[in-house]
C-alpha positions in Angstrom: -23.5 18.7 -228.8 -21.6 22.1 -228.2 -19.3 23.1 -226.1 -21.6 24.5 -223.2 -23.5 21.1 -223.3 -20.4 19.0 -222.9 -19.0 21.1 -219.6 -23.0 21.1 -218.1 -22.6 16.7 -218.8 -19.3 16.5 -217.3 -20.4 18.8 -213.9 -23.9 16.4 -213.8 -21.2 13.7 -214.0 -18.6 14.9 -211.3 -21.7 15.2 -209.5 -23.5 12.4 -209.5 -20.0 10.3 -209.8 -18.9 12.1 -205.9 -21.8 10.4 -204.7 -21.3 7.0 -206.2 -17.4 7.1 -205.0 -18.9 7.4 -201.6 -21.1 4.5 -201.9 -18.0 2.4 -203.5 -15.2 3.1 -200.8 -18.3 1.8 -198.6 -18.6 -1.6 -200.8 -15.3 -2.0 -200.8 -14.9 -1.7 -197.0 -17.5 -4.0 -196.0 -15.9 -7.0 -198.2 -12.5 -5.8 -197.3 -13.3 -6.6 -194.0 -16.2 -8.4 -193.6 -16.2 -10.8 -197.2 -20.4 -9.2 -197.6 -21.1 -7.9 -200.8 -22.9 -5.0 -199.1 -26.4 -5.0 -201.1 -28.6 -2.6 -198.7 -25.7 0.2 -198.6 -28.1 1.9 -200.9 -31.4 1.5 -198.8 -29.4 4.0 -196.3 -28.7 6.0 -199.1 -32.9 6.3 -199.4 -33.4 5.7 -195.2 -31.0 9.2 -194.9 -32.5 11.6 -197.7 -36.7 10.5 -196.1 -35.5 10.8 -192.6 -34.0 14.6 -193.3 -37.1 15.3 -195.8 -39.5 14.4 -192.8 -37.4 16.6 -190.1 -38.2 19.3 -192.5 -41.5 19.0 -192.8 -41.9 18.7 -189.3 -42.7 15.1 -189.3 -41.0 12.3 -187.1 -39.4 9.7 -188.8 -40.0 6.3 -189.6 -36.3 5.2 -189.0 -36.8 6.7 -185.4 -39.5 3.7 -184.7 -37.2 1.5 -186.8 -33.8 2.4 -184.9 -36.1 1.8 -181.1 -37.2 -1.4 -182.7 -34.2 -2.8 -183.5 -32.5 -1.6 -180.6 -34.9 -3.7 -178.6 -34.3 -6.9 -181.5 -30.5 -6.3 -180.6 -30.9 -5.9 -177.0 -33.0 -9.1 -176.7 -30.1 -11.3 -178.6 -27.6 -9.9 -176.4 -29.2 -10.4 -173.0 -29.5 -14.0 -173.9 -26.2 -14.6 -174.9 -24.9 -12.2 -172.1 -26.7 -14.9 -169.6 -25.8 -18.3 -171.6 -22.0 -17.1 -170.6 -22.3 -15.4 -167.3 -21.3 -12.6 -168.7 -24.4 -10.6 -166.4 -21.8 -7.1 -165.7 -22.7 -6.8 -169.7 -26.3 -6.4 -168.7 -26.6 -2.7 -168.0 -24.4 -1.7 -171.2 -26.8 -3.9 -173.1 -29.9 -1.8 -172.0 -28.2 1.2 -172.0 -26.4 1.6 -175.8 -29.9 -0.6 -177.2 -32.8 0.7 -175.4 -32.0 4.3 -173.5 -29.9 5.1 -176.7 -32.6 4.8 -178.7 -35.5 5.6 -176.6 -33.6 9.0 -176.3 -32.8 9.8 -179.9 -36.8 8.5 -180.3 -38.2 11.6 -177.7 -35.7 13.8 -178.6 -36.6 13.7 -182.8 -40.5 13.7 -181.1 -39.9 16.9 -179.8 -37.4 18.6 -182.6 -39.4 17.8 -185.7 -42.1 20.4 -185.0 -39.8 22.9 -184.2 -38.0 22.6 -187.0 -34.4 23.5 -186.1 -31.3 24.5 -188.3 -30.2 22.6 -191.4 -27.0 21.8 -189.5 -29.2 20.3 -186.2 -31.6 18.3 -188.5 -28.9 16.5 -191.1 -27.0 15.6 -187.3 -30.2 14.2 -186.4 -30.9 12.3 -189.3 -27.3 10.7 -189.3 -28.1 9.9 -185.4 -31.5 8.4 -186.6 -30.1 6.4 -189.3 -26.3 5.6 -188.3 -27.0 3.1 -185.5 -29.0 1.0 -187.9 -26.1 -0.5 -189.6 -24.2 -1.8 -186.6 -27.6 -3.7 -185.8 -27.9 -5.2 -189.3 -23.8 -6.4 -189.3 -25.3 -7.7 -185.5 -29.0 -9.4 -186.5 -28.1 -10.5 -189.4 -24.0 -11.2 -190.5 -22.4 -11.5 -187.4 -24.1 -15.0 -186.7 -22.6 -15.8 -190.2 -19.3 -14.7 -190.4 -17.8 -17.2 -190.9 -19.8 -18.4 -194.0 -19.0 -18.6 -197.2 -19.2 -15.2 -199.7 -22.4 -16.8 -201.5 -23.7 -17.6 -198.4 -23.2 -13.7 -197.3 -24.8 -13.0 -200.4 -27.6 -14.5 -200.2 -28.3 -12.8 -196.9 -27.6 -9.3 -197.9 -30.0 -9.9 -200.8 -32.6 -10.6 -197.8 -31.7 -7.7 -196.0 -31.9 -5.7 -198.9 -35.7 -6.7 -199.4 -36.0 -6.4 -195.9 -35.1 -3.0 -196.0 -37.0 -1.8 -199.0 -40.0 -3.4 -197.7 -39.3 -1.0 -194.1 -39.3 1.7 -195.9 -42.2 1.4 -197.7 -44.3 0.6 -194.4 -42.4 3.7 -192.7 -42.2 6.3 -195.2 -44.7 5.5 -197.3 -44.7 5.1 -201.8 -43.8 8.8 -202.3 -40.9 10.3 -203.1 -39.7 13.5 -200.9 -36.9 16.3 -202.5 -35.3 18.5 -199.9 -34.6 22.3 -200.4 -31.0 23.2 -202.0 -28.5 23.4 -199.5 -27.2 26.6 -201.5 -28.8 28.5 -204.3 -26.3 29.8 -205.2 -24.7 30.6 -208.9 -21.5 31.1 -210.7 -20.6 31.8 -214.5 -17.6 30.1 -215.6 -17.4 31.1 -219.1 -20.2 29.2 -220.6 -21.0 27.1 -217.6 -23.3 27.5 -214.7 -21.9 26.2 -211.5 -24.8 25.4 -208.7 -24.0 25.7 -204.9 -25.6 22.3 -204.3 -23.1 20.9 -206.9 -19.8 21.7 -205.2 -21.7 21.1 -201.9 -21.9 17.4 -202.8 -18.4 17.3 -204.3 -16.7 19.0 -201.6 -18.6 17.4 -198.8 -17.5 14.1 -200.8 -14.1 14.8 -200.3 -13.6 15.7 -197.2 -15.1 12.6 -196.2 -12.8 10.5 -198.5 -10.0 12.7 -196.6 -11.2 11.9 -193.6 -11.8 8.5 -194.0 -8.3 8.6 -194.7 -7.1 10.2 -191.6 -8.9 7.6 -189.9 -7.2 4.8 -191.4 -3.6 6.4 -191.2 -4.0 7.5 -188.0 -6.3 6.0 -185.4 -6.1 2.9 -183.7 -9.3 2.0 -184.9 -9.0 2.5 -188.9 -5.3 0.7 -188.6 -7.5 -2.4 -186.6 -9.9 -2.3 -189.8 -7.1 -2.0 -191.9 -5.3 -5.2 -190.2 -8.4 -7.2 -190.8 -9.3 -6.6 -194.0 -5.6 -7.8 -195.0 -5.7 -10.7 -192.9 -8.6 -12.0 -190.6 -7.0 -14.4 -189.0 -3.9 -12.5 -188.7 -5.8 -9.6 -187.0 -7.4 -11.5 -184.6 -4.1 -12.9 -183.1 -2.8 -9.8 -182.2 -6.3 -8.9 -181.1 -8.4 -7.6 -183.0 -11.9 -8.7 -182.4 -13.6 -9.3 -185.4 -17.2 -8.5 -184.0 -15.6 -4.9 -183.5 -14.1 -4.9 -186.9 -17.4 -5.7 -188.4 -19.6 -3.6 -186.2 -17.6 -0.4 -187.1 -17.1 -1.1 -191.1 -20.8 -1.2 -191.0 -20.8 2.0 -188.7 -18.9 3.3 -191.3 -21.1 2.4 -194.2 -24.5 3.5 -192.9 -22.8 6.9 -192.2 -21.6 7.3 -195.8 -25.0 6.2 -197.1 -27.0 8.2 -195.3 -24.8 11.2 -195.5 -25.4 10.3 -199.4 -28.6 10.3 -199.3 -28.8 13.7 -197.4 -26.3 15.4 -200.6 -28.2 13.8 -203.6 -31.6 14.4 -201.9 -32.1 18.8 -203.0 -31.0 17.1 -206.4 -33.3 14.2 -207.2 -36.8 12.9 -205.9 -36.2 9.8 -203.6 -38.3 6.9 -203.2 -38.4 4.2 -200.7 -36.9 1.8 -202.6 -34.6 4.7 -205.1 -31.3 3.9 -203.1 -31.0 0.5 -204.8 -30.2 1.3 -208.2 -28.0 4.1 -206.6 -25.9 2.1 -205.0 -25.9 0.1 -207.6 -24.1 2.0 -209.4 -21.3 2.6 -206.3 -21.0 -1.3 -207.2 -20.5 -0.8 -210.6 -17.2 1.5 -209.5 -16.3 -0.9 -206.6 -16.3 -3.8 -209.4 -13.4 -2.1 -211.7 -11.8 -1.8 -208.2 -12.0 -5.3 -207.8 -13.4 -4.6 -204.4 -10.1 -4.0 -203.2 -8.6 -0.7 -204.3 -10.1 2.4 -202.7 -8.2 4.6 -205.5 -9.2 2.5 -208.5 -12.7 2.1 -207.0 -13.5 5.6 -206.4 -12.0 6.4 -210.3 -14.5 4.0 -211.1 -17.4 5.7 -209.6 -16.4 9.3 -211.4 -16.3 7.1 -214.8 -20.1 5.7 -214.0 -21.3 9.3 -212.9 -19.6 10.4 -216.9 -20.6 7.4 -218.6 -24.4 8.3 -217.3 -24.5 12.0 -218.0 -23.7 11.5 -221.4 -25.8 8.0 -222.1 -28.8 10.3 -220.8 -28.2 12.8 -223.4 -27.3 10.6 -226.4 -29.7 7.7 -225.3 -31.4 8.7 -222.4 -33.7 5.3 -222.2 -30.5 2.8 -222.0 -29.0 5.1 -219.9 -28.9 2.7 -217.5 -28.4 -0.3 -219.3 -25.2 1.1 -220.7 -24.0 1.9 -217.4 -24.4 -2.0 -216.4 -23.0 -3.2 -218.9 -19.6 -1.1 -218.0 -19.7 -3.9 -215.6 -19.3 -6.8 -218.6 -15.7 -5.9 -220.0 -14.3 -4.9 -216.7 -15.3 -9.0 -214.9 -14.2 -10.6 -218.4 -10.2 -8.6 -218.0 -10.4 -9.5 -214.9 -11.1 -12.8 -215.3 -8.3 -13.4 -217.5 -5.9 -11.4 -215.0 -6.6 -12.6 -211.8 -5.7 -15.8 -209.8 -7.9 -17.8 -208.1 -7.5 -17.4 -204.2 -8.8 -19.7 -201.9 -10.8 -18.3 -199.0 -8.9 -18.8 -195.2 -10.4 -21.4 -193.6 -11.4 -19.6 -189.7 
């Protein structure tokens, strides 16, 4: 290995590690405030990158069906519980955000996906396509179970996860789809080649870490997540509803995965079921956080992005089984380092 070699490994890296610290500060948001171990966060990873590649071939998109489908899931639940409490003035806001909403964004992909608009108007439609979805999975399937145990939450996500795969195979089909570059352009820097795409996805990475930040410092909303995932119960006195703190973390997560899946999709052929062992991976980085550090959990993510560049050169068939097995030293240190907390009884 020379010197050129080494720089192109650690910009494949940087990369592919920008991506995965997306996916973490996700993980580590949902079980911050939520206690789910966020399994599907990579099948919006795959749902964003096939809904894009469809807009530009001029095709509607499967997750337009899905998103009209489980708006009319959601909106069924809701009516019924709306009438078992008399709460009947919720009726027309029911209908409205689950059925017009998504009746609307349905018609209006109808109509745009032949015309084929700007890049700019078809990744905004693919986020409004896929985005709604997580708010209905925290509602179908987690909010009726918050408060259950973590390996109780588990075991649900690893349904949804299957779920989900099994979606996207029915609505996108087995291939795999590859956008166009979102740049093509080049730079020397001494030996290495810099690619547009790759400081697209590094620099669109972190301006959404800084404005996830923002959020959190400075809206009422990211200080109300920020009260809940340090203490539920806590939160909740001063009145924070937890409904709204779950329905907007998960808000939050489908955006970053499907915004993730729209970066890495010019740069690798996605599959229906390819955003698993990506967000696998933005696990692997939310682990040596300990699901609670943002910092230490995106610093994870840029080490598993390394660790893989390199273990594809040197050994490129365990390059994923040494990237797992980061995983092993980091749960035995932190075995020996950690107390035991109970959970808070709700």
């Amino acid at each position: 290995m020379n010197a050129e070699i080494a720089l192109f490994l650690i910009q494949d890296g940087l990369t592919n590690g920008a991506i995965y610290a997306l996916l973490a500060l996700a993980l580590v948001l949902v079980f911050a405030v939520t206690r789910v171990i966020f399994i599907p966060q990579g099948e919006f990873v795959a749902y964003g990158a096939l809904t894009l590649a469809s807009l530009q071939l001029g095709k509607l998109p499967g997750t337009a069906w899905l998103l009209l489908g489980g708006g009319l899931v959601v909106a069924a639940v809701e009516l019924v519980q709306a009438v078992r409490l008399g709460a009947v003035r919720r009726i027309p806001a029911i209908l409205f955000n689950y059925i017009v909403i998504p009746s609307a964004l349905l018609s209006l992909a109808w109509w745009a996906a032949p015309q084929k608009p700007a890049l700019t108007l078809q990744i905004l439609l693919a986020l409004a396509l896929v985005v709604p979805l997580g708010p209905m999975v925290y509602r179908l399937a987690y909010q009726p179970l918050a408060n259950a145990s973590v390996l109780v939450l588990l075991i649900v996500s690893v349904a949804v996860h299957l779920a989900m795969t099994g979606l996207g195979l029915v609505f996108f089909g087995a291939e795999g789809s590859r956008t166009p570059p979102f740049s093509d352009a080049q730079w020397k820097l001494g030996v290495l080649n810099i690619s547009g795409q790759s400081l697209w996805v590094m620099g669109s990475s972190l301006a959404l870490i800084v404005a996830l930040l923002l959020f959190f410092e400075h809206t009422i909303y990211g200080k109300a997540l920020r009260a809940t995932a340090i203490n539920r119960i806590g939160a909740r006195l001063v009145g924070v509803s937890p409904a709204m703190a779950g329905k907007l973390s998960f808000t939050l997560a489908a955006l970053i995965g499907a915004l993730s899946g729209i970066l890495v999709a010019p740069i690798t052929t996605i599959y229906y079921d390819s955003g698993f062992l990506i967000g696998l991976k933005g696990f692997v980085g939310a682990i040596v956080g300990g699901l609670i550090s943002y910092p230490i959990a995106a610093a994870g993510a840029l080490l598993v992005g390394l660790l893989e560049a390199y273990a594809s050169f040197w050994a490129s068939a365990y390059k994923e089984v040494i990237v797992f097995t980061l995983i092993i030293p980091v749960l035995i240190w932190r075995s020996f380092t950690t107390h035991h907390i109970e959970e808070e009884e709700e």
